[in-house]
VOTORDREN-900286 format. One record per residue (C-alpha): residue in one letter; x, y, z. Coordinates in Angstrom, 3 decimals, always signed. Layout:
BEGIN
(site A (X Y Z))
...
//
This chain:
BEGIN
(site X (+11.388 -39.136 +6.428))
(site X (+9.184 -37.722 +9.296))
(site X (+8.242 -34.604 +8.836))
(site X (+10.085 -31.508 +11.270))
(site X (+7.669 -30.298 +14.079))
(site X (+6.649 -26.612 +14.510))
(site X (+4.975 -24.633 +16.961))
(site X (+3.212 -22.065 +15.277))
(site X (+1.871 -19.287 +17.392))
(site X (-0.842 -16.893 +16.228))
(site X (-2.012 -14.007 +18.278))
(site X (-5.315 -13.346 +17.220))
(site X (-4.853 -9.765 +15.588))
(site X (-2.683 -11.776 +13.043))
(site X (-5.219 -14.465 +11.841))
(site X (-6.578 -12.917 +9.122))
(site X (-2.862 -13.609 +7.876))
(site X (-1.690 -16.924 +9.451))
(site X (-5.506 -18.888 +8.635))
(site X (-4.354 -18.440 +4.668))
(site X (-0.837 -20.062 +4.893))
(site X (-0.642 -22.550 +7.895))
(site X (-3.204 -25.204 +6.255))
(site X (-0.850 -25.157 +2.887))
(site X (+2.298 -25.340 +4.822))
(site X (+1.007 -28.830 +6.867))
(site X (+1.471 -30.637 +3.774))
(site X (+5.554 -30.524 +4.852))
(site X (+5.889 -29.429 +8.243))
(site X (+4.283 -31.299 +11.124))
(site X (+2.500 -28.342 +12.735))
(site X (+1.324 -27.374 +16.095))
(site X (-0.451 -24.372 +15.990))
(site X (-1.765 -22.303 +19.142))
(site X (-3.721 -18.978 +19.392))
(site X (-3.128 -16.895 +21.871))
(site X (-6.670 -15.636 +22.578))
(site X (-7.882 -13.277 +25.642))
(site X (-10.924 -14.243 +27.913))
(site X (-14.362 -13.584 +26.264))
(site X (-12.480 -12.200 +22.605))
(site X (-14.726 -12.536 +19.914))
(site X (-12.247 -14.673 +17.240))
(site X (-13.288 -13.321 +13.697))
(site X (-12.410 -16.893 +12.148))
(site X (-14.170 -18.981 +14.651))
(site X (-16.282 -20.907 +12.465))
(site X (-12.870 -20.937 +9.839))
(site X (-11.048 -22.167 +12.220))
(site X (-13.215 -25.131 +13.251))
(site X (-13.193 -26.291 +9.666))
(site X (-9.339 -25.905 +9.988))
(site X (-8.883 -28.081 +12.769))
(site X (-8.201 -30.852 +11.109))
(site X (-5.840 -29.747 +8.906))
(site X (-2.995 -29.182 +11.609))
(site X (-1.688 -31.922 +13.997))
(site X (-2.526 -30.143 +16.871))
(site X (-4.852 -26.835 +17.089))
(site X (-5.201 -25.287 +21.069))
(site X (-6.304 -21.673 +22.288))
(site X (-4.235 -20.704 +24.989))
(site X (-5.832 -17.717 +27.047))
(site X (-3.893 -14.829 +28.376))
(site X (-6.253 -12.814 +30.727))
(site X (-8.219 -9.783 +29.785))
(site X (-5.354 -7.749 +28.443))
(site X (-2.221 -7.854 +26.899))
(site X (-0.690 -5.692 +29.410))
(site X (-2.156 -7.449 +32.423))
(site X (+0.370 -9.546 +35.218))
(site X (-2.323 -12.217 +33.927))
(site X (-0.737 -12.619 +30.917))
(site X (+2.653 -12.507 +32.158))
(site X (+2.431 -15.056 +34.111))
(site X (+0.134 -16.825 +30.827))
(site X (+3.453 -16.556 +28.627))
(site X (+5.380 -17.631 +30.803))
(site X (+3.904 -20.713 +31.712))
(site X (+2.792 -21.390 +27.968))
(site X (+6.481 -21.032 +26.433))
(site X (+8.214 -22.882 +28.915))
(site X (+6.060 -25.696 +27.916))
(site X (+6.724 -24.951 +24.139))
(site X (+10.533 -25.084 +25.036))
(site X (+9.928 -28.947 +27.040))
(site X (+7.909 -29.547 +23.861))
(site X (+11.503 -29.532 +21.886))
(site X (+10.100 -28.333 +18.649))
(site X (+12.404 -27.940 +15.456))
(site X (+10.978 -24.357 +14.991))
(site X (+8.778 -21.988 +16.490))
(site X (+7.280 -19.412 +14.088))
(site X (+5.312 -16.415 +15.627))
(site X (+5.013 -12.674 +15.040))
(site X (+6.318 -9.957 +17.052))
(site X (+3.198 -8.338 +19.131))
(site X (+0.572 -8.740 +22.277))
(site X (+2.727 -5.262 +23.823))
(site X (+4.310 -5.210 +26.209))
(site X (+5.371 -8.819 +28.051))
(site X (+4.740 -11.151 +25.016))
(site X (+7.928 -10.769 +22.302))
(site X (+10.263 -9.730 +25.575))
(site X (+9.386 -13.542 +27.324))
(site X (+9.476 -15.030 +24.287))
(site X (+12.394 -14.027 +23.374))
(site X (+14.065 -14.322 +27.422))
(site X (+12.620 -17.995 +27.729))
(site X (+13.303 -19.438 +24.288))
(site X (+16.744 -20.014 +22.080))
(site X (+16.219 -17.367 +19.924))
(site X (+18.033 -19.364 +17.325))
(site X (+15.145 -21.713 +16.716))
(site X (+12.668 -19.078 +16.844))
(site X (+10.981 -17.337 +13.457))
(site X (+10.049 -13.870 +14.455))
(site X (+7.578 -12.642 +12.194))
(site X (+7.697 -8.043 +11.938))
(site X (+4.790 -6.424 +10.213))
(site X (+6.451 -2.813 +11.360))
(site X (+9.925 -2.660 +11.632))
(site X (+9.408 +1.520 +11.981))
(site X (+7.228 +3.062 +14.002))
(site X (+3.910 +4.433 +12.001))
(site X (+3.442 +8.183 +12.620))
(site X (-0.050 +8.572 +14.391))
(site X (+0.432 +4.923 +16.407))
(site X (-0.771 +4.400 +19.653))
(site X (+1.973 +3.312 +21.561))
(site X (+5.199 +4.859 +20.015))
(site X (+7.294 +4.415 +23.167))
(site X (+6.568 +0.693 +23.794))
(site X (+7.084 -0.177 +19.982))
(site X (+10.393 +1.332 +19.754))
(site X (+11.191 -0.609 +22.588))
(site X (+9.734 -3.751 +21.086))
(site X (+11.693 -3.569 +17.730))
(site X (+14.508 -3.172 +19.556))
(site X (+14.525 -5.786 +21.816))
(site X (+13.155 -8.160 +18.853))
(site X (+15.630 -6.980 +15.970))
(site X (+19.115 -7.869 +18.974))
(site X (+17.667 -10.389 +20.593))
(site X (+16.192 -12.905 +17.630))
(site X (+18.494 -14.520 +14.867))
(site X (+15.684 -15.455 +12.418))
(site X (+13.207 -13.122 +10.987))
(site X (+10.032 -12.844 +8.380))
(site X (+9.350 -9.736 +6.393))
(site X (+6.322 -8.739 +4.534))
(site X (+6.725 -6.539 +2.342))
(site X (+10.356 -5.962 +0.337))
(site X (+10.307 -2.442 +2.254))
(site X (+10.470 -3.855 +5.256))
(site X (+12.473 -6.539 +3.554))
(site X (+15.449 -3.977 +2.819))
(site X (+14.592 -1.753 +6.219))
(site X (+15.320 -5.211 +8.612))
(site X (+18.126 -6.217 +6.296))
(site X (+19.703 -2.874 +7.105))
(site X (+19.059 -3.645 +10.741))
(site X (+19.922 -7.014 +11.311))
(site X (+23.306 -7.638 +9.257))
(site X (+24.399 -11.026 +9.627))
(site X (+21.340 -12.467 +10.432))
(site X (+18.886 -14.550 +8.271))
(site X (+15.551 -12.520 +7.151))
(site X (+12.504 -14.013 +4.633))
(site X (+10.890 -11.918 +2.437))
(site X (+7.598 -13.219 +1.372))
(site X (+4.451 -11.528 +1.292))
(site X (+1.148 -12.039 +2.672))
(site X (-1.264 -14.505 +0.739))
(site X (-4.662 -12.806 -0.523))
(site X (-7.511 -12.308 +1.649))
(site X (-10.427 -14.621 +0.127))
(site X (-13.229 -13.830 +1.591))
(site X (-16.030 -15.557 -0.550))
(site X (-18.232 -14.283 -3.357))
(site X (-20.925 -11.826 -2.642))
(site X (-24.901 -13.111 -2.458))
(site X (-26.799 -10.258 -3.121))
(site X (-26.607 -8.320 -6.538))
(site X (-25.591 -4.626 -6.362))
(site X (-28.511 -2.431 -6.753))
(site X (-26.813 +1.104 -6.060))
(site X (-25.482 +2.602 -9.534))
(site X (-23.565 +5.605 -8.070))
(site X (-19.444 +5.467 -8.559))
(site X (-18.606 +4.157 -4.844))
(site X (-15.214 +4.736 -3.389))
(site X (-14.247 +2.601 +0.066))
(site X (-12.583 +3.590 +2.658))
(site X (-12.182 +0.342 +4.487))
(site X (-10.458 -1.041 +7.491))
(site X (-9.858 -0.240 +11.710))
(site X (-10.249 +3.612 +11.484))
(site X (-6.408 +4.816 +12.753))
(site X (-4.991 +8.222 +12.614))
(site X (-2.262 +7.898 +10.499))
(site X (-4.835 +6.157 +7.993))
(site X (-6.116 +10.060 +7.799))
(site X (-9.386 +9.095 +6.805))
(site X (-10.293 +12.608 +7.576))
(site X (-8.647 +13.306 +4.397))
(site X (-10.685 +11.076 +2.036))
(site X (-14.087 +13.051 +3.832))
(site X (-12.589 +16.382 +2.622))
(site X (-11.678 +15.400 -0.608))
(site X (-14.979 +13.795 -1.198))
(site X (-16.860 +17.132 -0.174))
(site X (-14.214 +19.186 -2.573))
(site X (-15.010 +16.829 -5.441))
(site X (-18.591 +17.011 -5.198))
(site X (-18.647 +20.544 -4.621))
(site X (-17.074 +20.751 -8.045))
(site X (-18.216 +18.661 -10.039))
(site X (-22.205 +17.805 -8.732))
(site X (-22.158 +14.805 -9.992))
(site X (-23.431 +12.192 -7.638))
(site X (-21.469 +9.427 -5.937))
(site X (-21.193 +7.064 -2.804))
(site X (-18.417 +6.677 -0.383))
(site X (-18.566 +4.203 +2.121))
(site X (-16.801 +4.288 +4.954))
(site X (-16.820 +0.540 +6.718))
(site X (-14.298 -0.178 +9.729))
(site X (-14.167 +0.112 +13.590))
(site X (-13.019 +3.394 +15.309))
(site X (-13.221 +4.786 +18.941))
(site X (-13.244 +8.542 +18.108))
(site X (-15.684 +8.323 +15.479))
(site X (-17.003 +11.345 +16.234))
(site X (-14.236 +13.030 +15.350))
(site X (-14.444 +12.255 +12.072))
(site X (-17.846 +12.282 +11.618))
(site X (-17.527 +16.634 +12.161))
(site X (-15.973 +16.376 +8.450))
(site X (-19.378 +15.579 +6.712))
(site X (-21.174 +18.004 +4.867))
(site X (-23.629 +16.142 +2.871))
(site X (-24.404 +12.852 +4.406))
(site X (-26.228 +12.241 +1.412))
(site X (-22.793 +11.608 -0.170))
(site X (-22.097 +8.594 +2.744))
(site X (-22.760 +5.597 +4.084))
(site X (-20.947 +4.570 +7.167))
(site X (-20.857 +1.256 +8.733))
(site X (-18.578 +1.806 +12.102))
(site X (-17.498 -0.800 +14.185))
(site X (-16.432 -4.029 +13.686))
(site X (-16.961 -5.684 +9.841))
(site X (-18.271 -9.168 +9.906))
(site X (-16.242 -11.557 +7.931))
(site X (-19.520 -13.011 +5.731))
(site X (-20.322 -9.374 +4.975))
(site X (-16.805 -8.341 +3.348))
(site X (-17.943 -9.889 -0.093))
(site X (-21.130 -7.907 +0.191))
(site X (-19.039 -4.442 +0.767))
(site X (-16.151 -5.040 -1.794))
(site X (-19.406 -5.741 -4.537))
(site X (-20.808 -2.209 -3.607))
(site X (-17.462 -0.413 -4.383))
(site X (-15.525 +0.180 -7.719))
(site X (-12.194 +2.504 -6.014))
(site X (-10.799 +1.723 -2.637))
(site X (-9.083 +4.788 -0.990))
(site X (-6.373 +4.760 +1.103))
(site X (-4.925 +8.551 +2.037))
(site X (-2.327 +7.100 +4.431))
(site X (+0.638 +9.249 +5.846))
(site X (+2.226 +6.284 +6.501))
(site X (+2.406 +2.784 +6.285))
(site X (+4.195 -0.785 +6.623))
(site X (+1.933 -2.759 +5.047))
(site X (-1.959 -3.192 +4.405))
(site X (-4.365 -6.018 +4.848))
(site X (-7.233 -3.874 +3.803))
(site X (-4.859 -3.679 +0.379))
(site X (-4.509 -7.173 +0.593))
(site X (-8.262 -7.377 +0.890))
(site X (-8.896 -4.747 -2.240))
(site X (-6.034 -7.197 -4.411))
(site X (-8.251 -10.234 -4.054))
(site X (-11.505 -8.907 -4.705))
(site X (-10.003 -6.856 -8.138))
(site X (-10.775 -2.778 -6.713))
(site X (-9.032 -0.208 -8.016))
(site X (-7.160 +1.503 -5.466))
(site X (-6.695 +5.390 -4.969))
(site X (-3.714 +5.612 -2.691))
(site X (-0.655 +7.729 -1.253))
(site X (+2.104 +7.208 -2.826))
(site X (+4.111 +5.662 -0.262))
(site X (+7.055 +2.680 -0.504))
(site X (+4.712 +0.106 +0.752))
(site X (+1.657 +0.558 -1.867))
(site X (+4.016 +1.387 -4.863))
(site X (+5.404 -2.720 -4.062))
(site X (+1.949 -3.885 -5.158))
(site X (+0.109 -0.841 -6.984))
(site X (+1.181 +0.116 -10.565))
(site X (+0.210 +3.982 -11.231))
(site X (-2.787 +3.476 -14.003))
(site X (-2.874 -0.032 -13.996))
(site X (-4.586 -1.086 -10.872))
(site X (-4.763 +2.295 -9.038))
(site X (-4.146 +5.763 -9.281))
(site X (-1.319 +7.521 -6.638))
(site X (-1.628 +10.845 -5.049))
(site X (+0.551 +12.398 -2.215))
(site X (-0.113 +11.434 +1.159))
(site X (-2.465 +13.260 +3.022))
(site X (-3.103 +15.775 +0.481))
(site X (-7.170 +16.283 +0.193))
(site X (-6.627 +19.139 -2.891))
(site X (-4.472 +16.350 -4.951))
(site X (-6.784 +13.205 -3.810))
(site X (-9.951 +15.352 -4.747))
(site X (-8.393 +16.001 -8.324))
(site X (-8.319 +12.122 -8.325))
(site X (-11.775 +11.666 -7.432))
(site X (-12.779 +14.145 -9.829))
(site X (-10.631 +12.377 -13.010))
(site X (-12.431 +9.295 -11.795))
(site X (-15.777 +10.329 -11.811))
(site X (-15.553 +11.869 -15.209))
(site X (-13.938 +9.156 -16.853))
(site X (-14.986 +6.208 -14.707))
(site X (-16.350 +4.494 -18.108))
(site X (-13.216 +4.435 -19.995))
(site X (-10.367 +3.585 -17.424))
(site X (-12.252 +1.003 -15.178))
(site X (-12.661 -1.999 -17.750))
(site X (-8.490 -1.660 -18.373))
(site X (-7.855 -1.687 -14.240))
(site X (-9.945 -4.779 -14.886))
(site X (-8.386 -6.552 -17.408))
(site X (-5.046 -5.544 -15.826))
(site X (-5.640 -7.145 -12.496))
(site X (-5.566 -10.684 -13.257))
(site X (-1.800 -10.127 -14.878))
(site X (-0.616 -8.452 -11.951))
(site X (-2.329 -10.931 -9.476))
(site X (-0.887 -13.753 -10.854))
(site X (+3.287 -11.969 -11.465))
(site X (+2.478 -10.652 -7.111))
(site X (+0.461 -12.950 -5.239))
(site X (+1.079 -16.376 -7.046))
(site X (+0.137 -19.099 -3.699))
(site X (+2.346 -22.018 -4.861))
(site X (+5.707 -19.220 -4.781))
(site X (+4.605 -17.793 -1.421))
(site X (+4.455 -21.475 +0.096))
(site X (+7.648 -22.400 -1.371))
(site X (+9.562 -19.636 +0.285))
(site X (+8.377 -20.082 +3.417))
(site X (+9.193 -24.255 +3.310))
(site X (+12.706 -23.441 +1.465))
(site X (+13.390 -20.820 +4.895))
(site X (+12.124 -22.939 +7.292))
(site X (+14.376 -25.577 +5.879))
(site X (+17.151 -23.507 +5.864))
(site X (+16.317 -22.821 +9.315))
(site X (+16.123 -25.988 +10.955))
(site X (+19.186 -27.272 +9.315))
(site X (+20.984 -24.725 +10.618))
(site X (+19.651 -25.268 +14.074))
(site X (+20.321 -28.917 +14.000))
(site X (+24.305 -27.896 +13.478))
//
């Protein structure tokens, strides 16, 4: 039997999810897959994606302009989904994003019944950058589409609430692998990570101040590296007291160098006020860090308190420092059991052959339903 055809559309703040599963889901789905890429972008997974061409029956960039909000790329979408609707593919799978023209067209020029609408927020983070237009977006997305893909099992039982009646997948992302690290670590300090695009709501002002609390207790000497790209930098940067303490690497993290930063750390912290879901967890899961984090919905899904990380309440610098501090004193005893506990909860959480399946068992489910 031939195999069903699917366009699968990737806009290129999403790869770092879609380059894990689309290979793995070729093997029963004939797929097309197109990034939507804006003139002179620097694509992370260039040289990934080369390797991965082919591995899909059909790999094209399609590019939108300069910006996502430009008539440019308008007039791109436009002009790019009416040809994926002549194309008369059994599904289209794509994630809600490129604010502000790109879900509304998609979802104005294409049956929305055979379309696969990926959310990675279905509520607005405190401390976003467009609150306004992303209401607006999850609204239009959540009445207009039929079909829809959830990450996380919060946002699972959030867009259930939302959308009763209509069909929603829960599967999670699969782990980001990004290699093995060359060098050998030569630093022997305790090294906490705060890693990822520096946003507000990721209140990575908090993990500064707790780090200068903690060492202003206790004296005893550690590293925290702070690794991610941030346009008010300096703003954080006013939070230092002893740079000795840091070492920042701002701006954008090469992919061949993420092995290298995840084999200088032992905790990853995220202080988050709030939060849909995390790659930079995702990230931390495959590489086997301990993670210090706010105790919020989306990290309790994946982090067991004691096992693999240690929870604290969001925001708070007094209660995060008190976790620094119980780590630093104790670092010897608890990090060989959030070792030997990862592997367990790796395997029950992130298993690839269970992911795949639910995404071919929905996509099934579907197309039949389309073809009714």
């Amino acid at each position: 039997m031939d195999k069903k055809r699917i366009a699968w559309i990737t806009a290129t703040c999403f790869l770092d999810t879609d380059i894990y599963i689309v290979p793995l889901l070729q093997e029963y789905f004939d797929i097309n897959w197109y990034i939507l890429r804006k003139e002179n972008e620097k694509i992370d997974y260039s040289n990934e994606l080369e390797l991965l061409k082919d591995k899909v029956s059909h790999f094209e960039y399609i590019l939108i302009g300069r910006k996502n909000s430009s008539p440019d790329a308008l007039m791109c979408y436009v002009e790019f989904l009416k040809y994926i609707k002549k194309s008369n593919y059994d599904l289209i799978y794509t994630a809600m994003g490129n604010m502000p023209f790109y879900t509304p067209t998609l979802g104005l020029l294409i049956n929305p019944k055979n379309v696969v609408l990926g959310i990675h927020n279905v509520t607005v983070l405190k401390g976003g950058s467009h609150p306004i237009i992303e209401k607006f977006y999850n609204w239009f997305a959540i009445n207009r589409f039929k079909n829809f893909h959830a990450y996380s099992k919060v946002q699972y039982e959030e867009l259930k609430k939302r959308v009763k009646g209509k069909n929603v997948l829960y599967a999670p992302f699969l782990l980001k692998d990004y290699g093995k690290a060359i060098h050998t670590r030569t630093d022997t300090r305790i090294t906490f990570l705060g890693y990822g695009n520096i946003r507000r709501y990721k209140r990575l002002d908090v993990l500064i101040d707790a780090a200068e609390k903690a060492f202003a207790e206790v004296k005893i000497p550690f590293r925290v590296i702070i690794a991610g790209s941030s346009s008010n930098w300096s703003e954080y940067q006013e939070h230092i007291i002893h740079p000795e303490l840091f070492e920042t690497k701002i701006g954008r993290i090469p992919n061949e160098d993420i092995p290298e930063l995840f084999a200088e750390t032992d905790y990853v912290v995220m202080p988050y006020e709030s939060i849909a879901q995390s790659g930079a967890m995702m990230v931390a899961m495959n590489y086997e860090k301990p993670i210090l984090a706010s105790r919020l919905e989306a990290f309790e899904e994946y982090i067991e308190d004691g096992r693999n990380g240690i929870f604290f309440s969001p925001a708070d610098v007094d209660e995060l420092a008190e976790k620094m501090i119980y780590v630093l004193k104790n670092h010897k005893e608890i990090y060989p059991e959030f070792e030997n506990n990862f592997k367990q909860i790796k395997k029950s959480k992130f298993d690839t052959n269970q992911i795949v399946k639910k995404h071919k068992d929905y996509f099934e489910k579907v197309i039949s339903m389309c073809e009714k």
